[in-house]
N, C-alpha and C positions, 0 to 999 in steps of 0.2 A: 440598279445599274446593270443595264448589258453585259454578261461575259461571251464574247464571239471567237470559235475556232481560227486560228491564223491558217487559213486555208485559202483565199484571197489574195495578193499579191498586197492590199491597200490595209489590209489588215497585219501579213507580213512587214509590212515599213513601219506599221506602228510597235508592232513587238520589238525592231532593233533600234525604233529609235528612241526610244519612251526613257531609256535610261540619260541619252545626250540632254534631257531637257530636267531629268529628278537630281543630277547631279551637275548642275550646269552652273553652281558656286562654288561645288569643292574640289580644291584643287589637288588631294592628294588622289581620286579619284584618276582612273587609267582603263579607258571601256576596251572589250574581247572586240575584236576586229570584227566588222559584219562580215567578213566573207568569212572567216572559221566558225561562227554560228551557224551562216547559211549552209556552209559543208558537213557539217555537226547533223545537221536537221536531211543532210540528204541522201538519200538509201543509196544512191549511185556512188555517196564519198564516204559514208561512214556502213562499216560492215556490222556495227553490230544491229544493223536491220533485217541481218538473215537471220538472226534470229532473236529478233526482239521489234518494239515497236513504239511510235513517239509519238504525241500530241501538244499543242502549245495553243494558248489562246492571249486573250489581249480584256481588259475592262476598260468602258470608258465611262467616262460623266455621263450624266442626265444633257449635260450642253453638246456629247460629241468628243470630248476628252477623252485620250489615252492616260489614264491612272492605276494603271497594274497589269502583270503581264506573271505566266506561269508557262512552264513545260511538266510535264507527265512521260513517264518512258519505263518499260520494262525487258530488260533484257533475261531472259527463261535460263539461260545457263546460270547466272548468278540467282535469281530467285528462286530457284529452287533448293539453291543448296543450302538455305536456313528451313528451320523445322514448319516452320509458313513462310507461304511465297510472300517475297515482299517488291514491292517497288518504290522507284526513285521520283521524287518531285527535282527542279532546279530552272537556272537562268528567270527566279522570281526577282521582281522591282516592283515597288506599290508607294503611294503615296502615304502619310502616316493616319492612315484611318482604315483601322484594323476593320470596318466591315467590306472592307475593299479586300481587303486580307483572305476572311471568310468566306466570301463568294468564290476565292480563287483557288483558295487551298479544298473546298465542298469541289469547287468542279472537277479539280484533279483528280479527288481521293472517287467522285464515283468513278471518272473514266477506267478506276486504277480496277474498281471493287468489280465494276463488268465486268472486268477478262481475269474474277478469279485473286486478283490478289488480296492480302488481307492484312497488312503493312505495307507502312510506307516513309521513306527516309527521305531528309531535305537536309540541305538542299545536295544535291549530288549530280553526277556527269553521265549523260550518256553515250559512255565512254569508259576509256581508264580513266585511274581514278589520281593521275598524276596534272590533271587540271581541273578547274571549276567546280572542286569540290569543297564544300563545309559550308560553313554560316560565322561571320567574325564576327568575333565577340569581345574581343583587344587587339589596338593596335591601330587602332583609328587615325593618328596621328602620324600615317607614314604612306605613303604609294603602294601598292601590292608588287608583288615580284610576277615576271611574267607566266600569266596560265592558273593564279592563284586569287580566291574573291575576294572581291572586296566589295559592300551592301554598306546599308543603314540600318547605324545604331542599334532602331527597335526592330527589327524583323527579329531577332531572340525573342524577344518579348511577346510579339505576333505567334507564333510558334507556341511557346508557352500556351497562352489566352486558348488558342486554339486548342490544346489537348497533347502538344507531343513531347519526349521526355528527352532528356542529352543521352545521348549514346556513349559518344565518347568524342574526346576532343585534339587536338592536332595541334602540335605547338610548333614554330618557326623562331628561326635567331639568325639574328646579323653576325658574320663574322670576318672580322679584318683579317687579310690571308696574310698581312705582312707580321701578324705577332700569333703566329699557330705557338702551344704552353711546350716548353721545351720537354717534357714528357711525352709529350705525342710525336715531339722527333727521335727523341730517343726511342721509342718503342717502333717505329717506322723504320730505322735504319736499320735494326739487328732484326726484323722480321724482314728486310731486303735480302739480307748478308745470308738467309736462309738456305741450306741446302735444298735444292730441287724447288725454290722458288721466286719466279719470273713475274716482271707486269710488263707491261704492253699498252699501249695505245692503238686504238681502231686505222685500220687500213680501209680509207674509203671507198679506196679501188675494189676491194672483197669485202664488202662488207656484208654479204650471207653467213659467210664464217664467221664474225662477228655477232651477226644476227642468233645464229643459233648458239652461241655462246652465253650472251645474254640469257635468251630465252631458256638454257638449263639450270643455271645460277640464280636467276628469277623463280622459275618451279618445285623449287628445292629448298632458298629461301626462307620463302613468301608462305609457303604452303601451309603454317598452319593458323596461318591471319584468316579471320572470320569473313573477310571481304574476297578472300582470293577466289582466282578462278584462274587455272592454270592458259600458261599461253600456250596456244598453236601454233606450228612453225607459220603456217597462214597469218596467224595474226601479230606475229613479231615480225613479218615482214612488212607487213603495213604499217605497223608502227615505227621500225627504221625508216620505212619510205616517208612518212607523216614528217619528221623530225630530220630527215637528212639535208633541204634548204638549209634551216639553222644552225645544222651541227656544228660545232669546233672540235674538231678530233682531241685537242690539247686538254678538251675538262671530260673527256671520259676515258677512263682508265681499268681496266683488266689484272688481276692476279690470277696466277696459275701456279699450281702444286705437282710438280712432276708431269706437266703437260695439260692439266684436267685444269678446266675454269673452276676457279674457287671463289671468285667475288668482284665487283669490280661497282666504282660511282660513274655518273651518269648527271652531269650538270649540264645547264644550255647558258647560252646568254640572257642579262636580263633586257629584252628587246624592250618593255615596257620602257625601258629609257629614250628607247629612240618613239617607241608609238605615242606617247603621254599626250605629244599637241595634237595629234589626230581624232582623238575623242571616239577613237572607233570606227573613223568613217572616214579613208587616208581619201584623198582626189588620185586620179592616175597621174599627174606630176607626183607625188609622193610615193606610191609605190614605184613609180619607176626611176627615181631618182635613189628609194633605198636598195631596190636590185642589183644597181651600179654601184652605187655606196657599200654594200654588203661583199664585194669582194675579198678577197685575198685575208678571211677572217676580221671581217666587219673592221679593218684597217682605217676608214678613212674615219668612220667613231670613234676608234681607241683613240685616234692622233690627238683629235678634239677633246677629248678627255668628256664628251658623250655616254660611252658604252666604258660604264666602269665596273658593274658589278654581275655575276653571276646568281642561276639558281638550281643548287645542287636537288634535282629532282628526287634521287634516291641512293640509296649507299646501302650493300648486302654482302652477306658472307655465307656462304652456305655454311649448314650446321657443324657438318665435319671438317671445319677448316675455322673453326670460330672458334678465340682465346689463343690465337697465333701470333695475334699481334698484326693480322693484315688489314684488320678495320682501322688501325691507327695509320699503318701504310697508306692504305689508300687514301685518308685522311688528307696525308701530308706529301708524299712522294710528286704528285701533277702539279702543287701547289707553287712552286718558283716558276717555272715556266709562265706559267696563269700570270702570275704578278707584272713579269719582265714585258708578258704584251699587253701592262696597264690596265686587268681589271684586280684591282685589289680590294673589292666586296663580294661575300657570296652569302644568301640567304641558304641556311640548310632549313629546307622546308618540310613540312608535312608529315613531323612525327609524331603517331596516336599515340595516345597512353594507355593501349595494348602491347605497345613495344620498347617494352624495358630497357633491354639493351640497348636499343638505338639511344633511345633517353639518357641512359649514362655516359655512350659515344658523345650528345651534344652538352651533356655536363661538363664532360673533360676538357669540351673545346672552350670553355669560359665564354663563349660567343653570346651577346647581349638579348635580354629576349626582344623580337620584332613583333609577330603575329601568332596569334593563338584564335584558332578556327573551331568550330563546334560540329559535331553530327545526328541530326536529334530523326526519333523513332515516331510513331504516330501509330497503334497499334488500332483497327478498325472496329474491333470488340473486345472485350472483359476478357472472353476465352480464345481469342489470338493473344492476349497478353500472355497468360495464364499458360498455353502451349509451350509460346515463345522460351519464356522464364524455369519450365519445368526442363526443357532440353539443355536450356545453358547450365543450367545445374548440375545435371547427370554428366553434361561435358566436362565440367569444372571437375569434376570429380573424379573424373577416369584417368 
């Protein structure tokens, strides 16, 4: 079977639409809009092309059939900073015959092994790593929240067969905003009542100071997560501008210690409620009837009882402010508001279990488990494993 670079235009249509047709009877299934692929894939909208680089191709049948599809991407700032460069596979779909599998994941891993890499991770984003990241492995039984995957079944299994090992995994949970455990209010209100301690909500009018806000709270964090790669003022403003359409000021929320950002979550709406009948491919009546629709904080959804649930992308404390009680604040303090303009779900999505703490943060919430996401490794020889594994060690240890 052919694997053909999507370098074509007619090859491109088959890479975005191959999934509208593999999932075209399940209905919990909810496709990435082709236009945020296309922008994904394009050096002029996504910057991590200045320094990094992508390739996607497409397999079809012996008849002409579109039956699996991969992208290939290496971004040099993050690959370098493991003890081997590694890179990312992602946005795979295949029919269930794994030698369709293997032609796609072989093509990728040479693309990856010419320029030097010698790992390589699936399925993952190129991008942050706040969408389109992992491989689901439970959770099948429910829609994806928006920005987050959702595959078939056996692609684990494909993965496996193939040679690559779980990394580590990401768990998600449903949580009804309307019964937060009265322990997390308690501990929210007297970490309020705090001397020299304020939250805030983003002013969209400025939101550079916002932006840089983030962006210090994030760096500080995040920093000692094996995937980080610290932001640049450059690249948190792209990401405010990325995300500012969608924003509701009301689900991201700010704490501050004596004036200095200390922490703050960061949730969007779950759009996936309003994209679900689009299947990925809205008509311009639908985009521009949601442009109109999306006013005055996606007002004319809430009414309808539409747009009811949220997805808290992330939730952070910097170190020096953590056991204060602000991870609980934050938790809960945006959370009536939230309610009162009617979405009373939020998925807290996309916690690895590298991060304990957060993990006991979604403990406390009792919040029901939804999805749990995989990140599996593929090391390209015996002694990239064997490198790999010899540094985690020395790190583990230090």
């Amino acid at each position: 079977m052919p694997v053909v670079s999507a370098t074509k235009p007619v090859h491109r249509s088959a890479f975005l639409a191959l999934p509208r047709a593999l999932y075209a009877d399940d209905p919990h299934w909810v496709g990435p809009l082709d236009l945020e692929l296309k922008a994904l894939f394009d050096p002029r909208k996504n910057p991590h092309f200045a320094e990094g680089e992508a390739h996607w191709w497409v397999a079809y049948s012996s008849r002409g059939q579109p039956v699996g599809r991969i992208a290939a991407f290496v971004y040099w700032p993050k690959a370098r900073r493991y003890p081997i460069p590694i890179g990312g596979l992602g946005f795979f779909e295949c029919v269930e015959d794994y030698a369709v599998a293997e032609e796609l994941l072989s093509t990728a891993q040479a693309w990856l092994a010419e320029r030097g890499l010698q790992a390589m991770e699936a399925f993952v984003n190129f991008g942050e790593n706040d969408r389109f990241w992992g491989v689901l492995i439970e959770g099948f039984d429910q829609p994806p929240a928006y920005g987050m995957p959702y595959n078939k079944p056996y692609y684990a299994d494909f993965l496996a067969r193939y040679g690559f090992e779980l990394y580590f995994r990401q768990e998600s949970r449903e949580l009804d905003l309307r019964q937060i455990p009265e322990r997390i209010v308690r501990i929210a209100q007297r970490a309020a009542q705090k001397e020299g301690v304020t939250f805030a909500y983003p002013d969209l009018r400025h939101l550079r100071k916002y932006a840089l806000d983030f962006m210090t709270i994030y760096n500080d964090a995040w920093q000692y997560h094996e995937h980080f790669v610290p932001l640049s003022e450059e690249r948190v403003q792209r990401l405010v501008e990325s995300l500012r359409p969608v924003l509701i000021e009301e689900m991201i929320y700010f704490a501050y210690v004596e004036g200095e950002p200390a922490g703050v979550i960061l949730a969007l709406p779950d759009l996936n409620q309003i994209f679900r009948p689009w299947r990925g491919k809205p008509s311009l009546f639908q985009l521009l009837a949601f442009l109109w629709r999306k006013r005055r904080k996606y007002a004319w959804y809430r009414r309808r009882g539409i747009l009811t649930r949220a997805r808290v992308m992330l939730m952070g404390v910097r170190p020096k402010y953590q056991r204060r009680g602000l991870e609980s604040a934050l938790a809960y303090l945006p959370v009536p508001p939230v309610v009162q303009m009617g979405i009373t779900h939020a998925e807290l999505s996309w916690v690895g279990d590298f991060n304990p703490a957060m993990l006991a943060v979604l403990e406390a919430t009792q919040a029901r488990k939804s999805h749990i996401h995989a990140t599996f490794r593929y090391y390209f020889t015996p002694q990239a494993r064997e490198r790999a594994r010899t540094a985690s060690a020395i790190i583990s240890r230090a």
